[in-house]
VOFIKE-958629 format. One record per residue (C-alpha): x, y, z; residue in one letter; residue number from 1. Coordinates in pm, whole numbers. Each point is the difference from the previous one (the first is absolute). Layout:
<gumis>
+--------+--------+--------+------+-----+
|     c1 |     c2 |     c3 | type | seq |
+--------+--------+--------+------+-----+
|      X |      Y |      Z |    a | NUM |
...
+--------+--------+--------+------+-----+
</gumis>
This chain:
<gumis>
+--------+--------+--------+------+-----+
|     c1 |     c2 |     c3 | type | seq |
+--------+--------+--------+------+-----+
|   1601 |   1034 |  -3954 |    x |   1 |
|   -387 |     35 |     11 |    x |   2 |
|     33 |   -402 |    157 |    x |   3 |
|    228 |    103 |    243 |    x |   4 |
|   -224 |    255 |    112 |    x |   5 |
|   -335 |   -203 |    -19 |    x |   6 |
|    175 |   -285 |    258 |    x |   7 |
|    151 |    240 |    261 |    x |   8 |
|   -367 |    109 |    -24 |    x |   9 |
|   -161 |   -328 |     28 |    x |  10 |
|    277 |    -69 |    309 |    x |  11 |
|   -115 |    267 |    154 |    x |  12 |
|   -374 |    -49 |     13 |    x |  13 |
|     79 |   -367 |     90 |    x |  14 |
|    165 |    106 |    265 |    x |  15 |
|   -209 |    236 |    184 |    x |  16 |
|   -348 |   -251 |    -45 |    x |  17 |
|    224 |   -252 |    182 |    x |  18 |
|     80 |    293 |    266 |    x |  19 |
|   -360 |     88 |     22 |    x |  20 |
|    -94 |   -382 |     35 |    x |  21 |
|    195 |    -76 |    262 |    x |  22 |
|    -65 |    331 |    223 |    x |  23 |
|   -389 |   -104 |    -26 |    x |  24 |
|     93 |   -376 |     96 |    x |  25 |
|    220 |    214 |    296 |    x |  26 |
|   -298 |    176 |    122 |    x |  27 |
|   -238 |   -253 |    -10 |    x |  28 |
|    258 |   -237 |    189 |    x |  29 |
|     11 |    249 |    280 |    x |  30 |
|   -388 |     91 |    -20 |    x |  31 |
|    -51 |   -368 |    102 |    x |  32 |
|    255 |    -18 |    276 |    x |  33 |
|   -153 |    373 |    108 |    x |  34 |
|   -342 |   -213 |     35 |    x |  35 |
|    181 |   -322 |    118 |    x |  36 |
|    163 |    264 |    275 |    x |  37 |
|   -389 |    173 |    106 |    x |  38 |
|   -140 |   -338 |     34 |    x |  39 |
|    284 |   -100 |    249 |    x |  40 |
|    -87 |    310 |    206 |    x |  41 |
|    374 |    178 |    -99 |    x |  42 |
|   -101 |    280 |   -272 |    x |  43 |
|   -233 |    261 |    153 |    x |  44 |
|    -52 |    208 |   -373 |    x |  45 |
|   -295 |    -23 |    -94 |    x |  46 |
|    114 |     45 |   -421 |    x |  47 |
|    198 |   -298 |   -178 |    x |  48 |
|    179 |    211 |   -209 |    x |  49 |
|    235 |   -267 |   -118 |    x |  50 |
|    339 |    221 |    123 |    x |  51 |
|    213 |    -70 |    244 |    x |  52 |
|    -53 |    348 |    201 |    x |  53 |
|     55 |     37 |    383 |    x |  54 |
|   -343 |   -190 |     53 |    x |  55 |
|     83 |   -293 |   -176 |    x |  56 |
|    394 |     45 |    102 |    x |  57 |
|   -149 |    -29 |    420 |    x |  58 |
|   -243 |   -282 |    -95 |    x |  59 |
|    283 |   -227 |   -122 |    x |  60 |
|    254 |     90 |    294 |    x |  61 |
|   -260 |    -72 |    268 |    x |  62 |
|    -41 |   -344 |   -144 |    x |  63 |
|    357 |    -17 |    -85 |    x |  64 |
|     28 |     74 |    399 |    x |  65 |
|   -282 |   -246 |     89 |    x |  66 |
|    166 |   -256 |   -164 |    x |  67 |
|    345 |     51 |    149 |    x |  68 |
|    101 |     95 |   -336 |    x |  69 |
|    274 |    282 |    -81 |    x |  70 |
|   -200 |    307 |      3 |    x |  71 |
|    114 |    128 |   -336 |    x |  72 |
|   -337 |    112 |   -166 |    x |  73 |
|     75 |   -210 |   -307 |    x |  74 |
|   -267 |   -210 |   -184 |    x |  75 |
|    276 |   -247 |    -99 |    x |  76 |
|    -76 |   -352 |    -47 |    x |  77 |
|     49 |   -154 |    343 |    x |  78 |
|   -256 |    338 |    159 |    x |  79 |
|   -258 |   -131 |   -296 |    x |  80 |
|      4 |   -362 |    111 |    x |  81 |
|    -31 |     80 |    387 |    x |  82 |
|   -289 |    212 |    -93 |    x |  83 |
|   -164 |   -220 |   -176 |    x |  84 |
|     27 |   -303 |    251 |    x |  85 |
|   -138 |    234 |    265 |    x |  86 |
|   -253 |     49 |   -245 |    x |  87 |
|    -96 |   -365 |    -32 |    x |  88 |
|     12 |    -86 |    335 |    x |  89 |
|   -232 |    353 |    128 |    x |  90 |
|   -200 |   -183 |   -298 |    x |  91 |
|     12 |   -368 |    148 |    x |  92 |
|   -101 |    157 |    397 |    x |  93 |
|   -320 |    180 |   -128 |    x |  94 |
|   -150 |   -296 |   -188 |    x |  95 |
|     61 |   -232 |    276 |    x |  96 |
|   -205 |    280 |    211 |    x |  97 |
+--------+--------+--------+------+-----+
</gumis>
């Protein structure tokens, strides 16, 4: 009985460090793209607060809109890869300066 008891336990705290992990992998995901966002001139906040609030949530649909994307506020996997080619080429413009 005191086994049974010891692995639900053990399951358990498994569990929520894998939770934890990935909400910290989450937030730093989105503090990058907040960053990637204020360098492309689309998030005005001045915090990168790694959450997708209203801020963040207007950053991504002006790109989104920029881009002749659906404006759906998302930071799905097609958004993150249009971001990040705008990225390189803003990049590639200012060292040819």
């Amino acid at each position: 009985m005191k086994r049974k008891y010891i692995s639900i336990a053990l399951c358990l705290v498994f569990t929520f460090s894998v939770v934890s992990i990935a909400f910290s992998m989450q937030q730093s995901v989105i503090m990058d793209y907040q960053k990637k966002l204020k360098t492309l001139g689309y998030y005005s906040s001045g915090e990168f607060n790694g959450k997708l609030d209203e801020a963040t949530i207007a950053a991504i649909k002006a790109c989104q809109k920029a881009c002749s994307m659906k404006e759906t506020g998302k930071l799905d996997k097609g958004t993150c890869k249009v971001i990040d080619k705008a990225l390189k080429e803003k990049e590639t413009k200012e060292k040819a300066k």
